[in-house]
N, C-alpha and C positions, 0 to 999 in steps of 0.2 A: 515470346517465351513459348516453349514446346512442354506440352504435358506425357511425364510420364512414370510406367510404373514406379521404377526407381527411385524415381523422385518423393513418394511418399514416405512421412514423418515414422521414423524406424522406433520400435520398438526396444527403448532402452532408459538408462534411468533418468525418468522426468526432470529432476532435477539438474543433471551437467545439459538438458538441451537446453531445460533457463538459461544456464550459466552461457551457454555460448548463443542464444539469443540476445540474452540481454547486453552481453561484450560488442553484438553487430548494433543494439541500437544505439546503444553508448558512442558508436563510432559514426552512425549516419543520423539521428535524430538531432532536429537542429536548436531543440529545447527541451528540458524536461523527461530524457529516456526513464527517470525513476517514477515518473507522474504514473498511476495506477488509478480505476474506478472503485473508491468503496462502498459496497451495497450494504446496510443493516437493513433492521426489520425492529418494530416494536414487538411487543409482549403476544399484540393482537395480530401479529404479520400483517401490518401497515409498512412498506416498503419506505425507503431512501435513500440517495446514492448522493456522494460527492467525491472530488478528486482528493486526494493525498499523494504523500511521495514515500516511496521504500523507503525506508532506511537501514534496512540487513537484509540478510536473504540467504541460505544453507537449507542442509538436508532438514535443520531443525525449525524450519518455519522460514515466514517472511514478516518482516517487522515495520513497523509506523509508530507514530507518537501524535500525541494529541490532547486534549485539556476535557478529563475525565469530567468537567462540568457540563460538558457543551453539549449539543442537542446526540452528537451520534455519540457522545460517551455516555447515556442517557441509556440510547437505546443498545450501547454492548455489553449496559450491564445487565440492562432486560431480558436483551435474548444473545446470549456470546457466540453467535453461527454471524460469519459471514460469505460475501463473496468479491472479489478481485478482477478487476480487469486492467491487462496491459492493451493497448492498441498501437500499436508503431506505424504509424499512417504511411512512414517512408520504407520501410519495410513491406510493408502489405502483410502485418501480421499480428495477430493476436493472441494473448493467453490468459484463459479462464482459470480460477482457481479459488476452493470453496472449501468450510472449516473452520475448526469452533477456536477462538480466540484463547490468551492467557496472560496476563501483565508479563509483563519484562521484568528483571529482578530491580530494584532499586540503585546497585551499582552499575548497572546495564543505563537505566535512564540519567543517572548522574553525571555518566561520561559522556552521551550524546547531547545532553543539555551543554555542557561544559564545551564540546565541538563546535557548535554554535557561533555566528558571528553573534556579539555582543549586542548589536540594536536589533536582532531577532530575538537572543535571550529577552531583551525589555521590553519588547512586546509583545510576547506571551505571558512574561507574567502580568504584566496590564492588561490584558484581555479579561473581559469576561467574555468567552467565548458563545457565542449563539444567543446572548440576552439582548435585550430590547437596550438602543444606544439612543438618548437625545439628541446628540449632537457632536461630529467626528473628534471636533475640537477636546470635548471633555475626553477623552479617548488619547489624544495626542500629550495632552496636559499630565493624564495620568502616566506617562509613557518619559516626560521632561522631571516629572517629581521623580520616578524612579534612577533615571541618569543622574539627576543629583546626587541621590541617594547610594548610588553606585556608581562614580564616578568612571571609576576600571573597567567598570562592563561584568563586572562579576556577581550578577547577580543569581540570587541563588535558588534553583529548580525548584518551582513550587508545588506543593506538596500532591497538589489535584492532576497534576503535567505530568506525563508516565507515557510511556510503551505498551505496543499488544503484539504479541508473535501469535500470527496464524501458523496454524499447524494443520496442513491441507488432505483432504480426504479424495479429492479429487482435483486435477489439473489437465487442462483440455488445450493444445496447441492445434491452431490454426493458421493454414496460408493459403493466400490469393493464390489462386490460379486463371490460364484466359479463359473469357465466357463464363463464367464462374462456376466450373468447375474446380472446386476450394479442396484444399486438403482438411480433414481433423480429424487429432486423434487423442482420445482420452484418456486418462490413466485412472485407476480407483486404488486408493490405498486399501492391502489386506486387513491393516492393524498391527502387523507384526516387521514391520518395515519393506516388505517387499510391494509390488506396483502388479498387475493387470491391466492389460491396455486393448482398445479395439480401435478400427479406424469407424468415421460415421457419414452418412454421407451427406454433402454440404447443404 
């Protein structure tokens, strides 16, 4: 690969260059193009990061789901800032992106629970997510009583299981280049929908 000027990440709206990022990793990543890093924080800015997957994504945020019980729905209600990382290993490219969270409306998570294959709906609601487990089995059991109980699969989103759309303040695209020599360029949102951007140097 030959580096050059032209090459560098053009100054336009941050959000269609997602949009056609994430179509190239959708097409070359060979698991998980939606896998993202989430980073929260406690009250105290005690750091923690684990993976999730998108699940929406527009000019009006990027969207997850998750079990408002569990250790990082803990810490989004503490502190609702977070931060995002995509990494497309096959790509050679990354994107950062940071901003204070918001639930999802309730008919937004109804129909994403609803989309669901059926032994995913059952266990999450079997989950207690991020508590201390005995033993996998009781976990599994609670997971068989539920399928009982719902034979069809239609069990129904529990009340603590919801959505968070980040609504980002700033989004940073990054690519490999040789010797690393990287590309990145950031965006800051004004507040009033429009973007500001610089390149930075790698």
């Amino acid at each position: 690969m030959t580096d050059h000027a032209a090459d560098a990440i053009a100054h336009d709206d941050p959000f269609a260059i997602f949009e056609t990022w994430f179509a190239l990793a959708k097409a070359h990543e060979p698991n998980d193009p939606n896998a993202m890093a989430l980073a929260t924080a406690t009250r105290d800015a005690l750091p923690s990061v684990r993976m999730v997957l998108l699940k929406g994504h527009g000019p009006d945020g990027f969207v997850f789901y998750t079990n408002f019980h569990s250790r990082k729905g803990g810490e989004l209600a503490a502190n609702p800032h977070v931060a995002l990382l995509f990494h497309w290993k096959s790509l050679r490219r990354q994107v950062r992106i940071e901003g204070p969270i918001a639930e999802v409306t309730p008919a937004e998570a109804d129909a994403y629970f609803a989309s669901r294959h059926p032994e995913s709906r059952l266990g999450s609601a079997a989950s207690d997510q991020s508590r201390p487990l005995d033993d996998r089995q009781t976990y599994l059991d609670r997971v068989a009583a539920l399928r009982a109980q719902y034979p069809d699969g239609n069990v129904p989103r529990p009340a603590h299981w919801s959505g968070y759309r980040v609504s980002p303040t700033a989004i940073e695209f990054w690519q490999d280049r040789d010797f690393r020599l990287h590309e990145r360029r950031r965006f800051l949102s004004d507040g009033n929908g429009g973007w500001t951007s610089s390149l930075l140097y790698p």
